[in-house]
C-alpha positions, 0 to 999 in steps of 0.5 A: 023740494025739501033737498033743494032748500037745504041744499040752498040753504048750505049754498048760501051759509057757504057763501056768507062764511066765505064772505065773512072770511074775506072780510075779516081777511081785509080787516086784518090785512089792513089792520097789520098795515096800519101796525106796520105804519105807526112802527115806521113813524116811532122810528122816523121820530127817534131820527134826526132827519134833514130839512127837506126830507123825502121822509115828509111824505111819511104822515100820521095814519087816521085810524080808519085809513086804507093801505093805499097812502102808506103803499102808494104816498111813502117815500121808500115803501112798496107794499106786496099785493096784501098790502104789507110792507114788502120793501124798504128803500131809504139809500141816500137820505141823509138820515142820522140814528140808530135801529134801536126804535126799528120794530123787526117784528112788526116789519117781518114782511120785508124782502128788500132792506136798504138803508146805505149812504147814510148816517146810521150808528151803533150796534146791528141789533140781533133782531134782524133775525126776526126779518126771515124773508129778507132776500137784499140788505144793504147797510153799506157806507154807514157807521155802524159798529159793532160785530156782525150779529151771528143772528144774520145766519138765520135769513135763510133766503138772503141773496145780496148782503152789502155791510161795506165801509162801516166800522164793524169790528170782531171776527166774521162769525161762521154762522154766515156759512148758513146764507145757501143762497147768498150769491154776494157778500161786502165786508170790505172797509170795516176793522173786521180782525181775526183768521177767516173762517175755516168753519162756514156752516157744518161742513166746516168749510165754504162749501156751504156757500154754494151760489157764492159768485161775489166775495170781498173781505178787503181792507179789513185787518185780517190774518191767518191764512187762505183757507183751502175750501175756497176753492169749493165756492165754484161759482165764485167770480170774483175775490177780493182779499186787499189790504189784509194781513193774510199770509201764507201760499195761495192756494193752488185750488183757486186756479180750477175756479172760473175768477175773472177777477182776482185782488189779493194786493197788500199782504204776505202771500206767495205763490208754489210752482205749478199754482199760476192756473187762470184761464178765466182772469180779466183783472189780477192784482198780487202788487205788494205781497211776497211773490218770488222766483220767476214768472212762469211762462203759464201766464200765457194761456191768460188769454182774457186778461187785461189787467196784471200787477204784480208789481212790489214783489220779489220776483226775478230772472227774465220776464217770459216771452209769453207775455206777448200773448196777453194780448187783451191787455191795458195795463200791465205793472212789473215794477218794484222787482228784481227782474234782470235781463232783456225786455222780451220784443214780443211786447210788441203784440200788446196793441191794447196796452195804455200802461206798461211800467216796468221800472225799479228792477234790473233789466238790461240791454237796449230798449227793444225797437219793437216799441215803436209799434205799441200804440202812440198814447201809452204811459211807458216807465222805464225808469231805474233800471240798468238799459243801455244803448239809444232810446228808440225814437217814436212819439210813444217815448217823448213823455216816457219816464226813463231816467235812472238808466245811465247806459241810456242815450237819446234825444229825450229828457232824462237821459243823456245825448248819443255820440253820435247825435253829440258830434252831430250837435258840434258839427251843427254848431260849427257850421252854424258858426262858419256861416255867421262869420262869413255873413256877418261881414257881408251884412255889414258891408251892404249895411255901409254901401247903403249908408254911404249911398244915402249921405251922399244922395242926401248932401247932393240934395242939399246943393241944388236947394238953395240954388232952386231958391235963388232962381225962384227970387229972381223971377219974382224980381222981374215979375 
């Protein structure tokens, strides 16, 4: 008997103790909550905010109010199952100010943090480190200025990190080779200056990225080379290097990565022989770089490709048949180069292509009839170039740009008429002339007969007239 009641006597201390625990748990929880709340609304203050705001529904807490309000009335806020602040959403809300007054230590919770299409100024603080679950963050098409806080390395489970079109400057510091889960990173259209990092983590080099599939550093200022360990990033997908001031050889590396997407446009760069290795590509941009020598014929295993530039290049001799075998092609730019000689018929096969330019270069010979197949809404630019002989006669070429081609002839604007069309022009001018010359006279001769005819009819009509009235007073005489 005396068992039992010590053995229910632990069993219901067991209880109240877990009883109390919870309690103090909610307590606590709910008490964070409402720190997390008042910190959110010292920040709304330091804001200029528009009328009208979704922001509104962010008021005062009671002191003994529920998580529920802020979790459940809070334009931006979702709240994880303890009730702590778990995401914050702000994008598109016309806010004005800075992070100065943002309390990341009492906001530590926050796994998703946005904040772009909005005002926002001045420095990131290095106090972002203290938000050590972030998994996205987006401060993307702001003005926020300043360098890249190196702190950022130490989000260790971030996956998404968008910092585009701002005005951050200062190099891109190598802490960020730390992010091993980062799978995008969007520097682009900031004034990031400075080589790209050689060092990214302690591996001195990209490896460290290894879940990277989006990178975009474009529209930046800058230089130095490629470094060669992007081509460890093997899960890379797409680059974007646009608008910089790299220079030096692409490496050949890159070309053993499955990329779908390639943009390097804008830069100093050049290719080795041998480096023209993608199989994967969906879009290639080198325009405006300091590509040479000729197109290799490799670019035929592109098979998936459907956008190629390569236009304000250097590069020259034939253009390769193997283009014919892009047949997924929609747009394809080979202007501004120094290519010579006939355009390939196997052009023909691009039954997808919306525009083929392939003016200012030094290509020769006749316009190949095989265009005549290519498809009849295509934007063709043929112009500048050294093509003789008849623009091929199809309705893909009434609206194609061809001027700048003397040896070229047609019945198309830019471009003079053929000789033969020439003498057919005369002939029909002389015929057209032989038959006035005899219609003329004809018209007129029946235009006179007529005449005549009607004055004659009309003065006989006149004589009997006045007869009919003499006649017509005689009877009334009688009468």
């Amino acid at each position: 008997m005396a068992k039992q009641i010590i053995y229910s006597s632990n069993l219901l201390f067991f209880y109240v103790a877990v009883l109390i625990i919870t309690l103090s748990h909610i307590s606590n929880v709910a008490s964070d909550s409402l720190e997390e709340g008042n910190a959110l609304l010292k920040w709304k203050a330091s804001l200029q905010i528009p009328n009208n705001s979704l922001l509104s529904s962010w008021l005062p807490l009671p002191m003994n109010s529920n998580t529920s309000i802020l979790c459940n009335s809070w334009f931006g806020v979702i709240c994880n199952v303890d009730g702590s602040i778990q995401k914050l959403n702000l994008t598109t809300s016309g806010l004005n100010g800075t992070l100065h007054q943002f309390s990341f230590s009492l906001l530590h919770n926050l796994t998703h943090f946005k904040l772009s299409v909005n005002n926002f100024f001045g420095p990131i603080p290095p106090e972002i480190r203290l938000l050590s679950k972030l998994v996205y963050l987006d401060f993307s098409q702001n003005k926020f200025s300043g360098v890249i806080p190196p702190e950022i390395g130490n989000l260790h489970q971030l996956t998404i990190l968008y910092l585009n079109s701002n005005n951050i400057s200062g190099s891109i510091p190598s802490s960020l080779g730390d992010l091993t889960t980062l799978k995008v990173l969007y520097l682009y259209k900031n004034q990031l200056s400075g080589p790209m990092p050689t060092k990214f983590g302690n591996l001195k080099s990209f490896t460290n990225l290894a879940s990277l599939t989006d990178l975009d550093l474009s529209y930046n200022q800058l230089s130095g080379s490629i470094p060669l360990s992007l081509a460890n990033l093997s899960t890379l997908q797409n680059l974007f290097l646009d608008g910089n001031k790299i220079s030096g050889v692409i490496p050949q590396g890159l070309g053993n990565l499955d990329l779908l997407q390639l943009q390097l446009t804008g830069n100093q760069l050049y290719y080795t022989s041998g480096a023209w290795i993608y199989e994967s590509l969906e879009v290639l941009d080198l325009s405006t770089n300091s590509l040479n020598g000729s197109i290799p014929k490799g670019i035929g295993q592109w098979a998936r490709i459907h956008y190629l530039n390569l236009s304000n290049n250097k590069l020259s001799e034939k253009i390769p048949s193997e283009i014919g075998k892009l047949v997924q092609l929609t747009q394809l730019d080979l202007s501004q180069n120094l290519l010579t000689q006939e355009i390939p018929s196997e052009v023909q096969s691009l039954q997808c292509l919306q525009k083929l330019d392939l003016s200012h270069n030094r290509l020769s010979g006749s316009i190949p009839s095989a265009f005549t197949s290519l498809p009849r809404e295509i934007d063709i630019d043929l112009s500048y170039n050294e093509l003789t002989g008849p623009v091929p006669s199809s309705a893909n070429f009434l609206n194609a740009s061809i001027q700048g081609n003397p040896g070229l002839c047609g019945n198309v604007v830019g471009v003079k008429l053929c000789a033969s069309q020439s003498m057919k022009k005369k002939n029909n001018s002389f015929h057209y002339r032989l038959i006035l010359a005899i219609m003329l006279p004809f018209i007129g001769a029946v235009l006179l007969t007529l005449f005549t005819y009607g004055l004659i009819a009309y003065r006989q009509q006149n004589k009997k007239s006045p007869q009919k009235s003499l006649d017509e007073g005689r009877a009334l005489d009688q009468y």
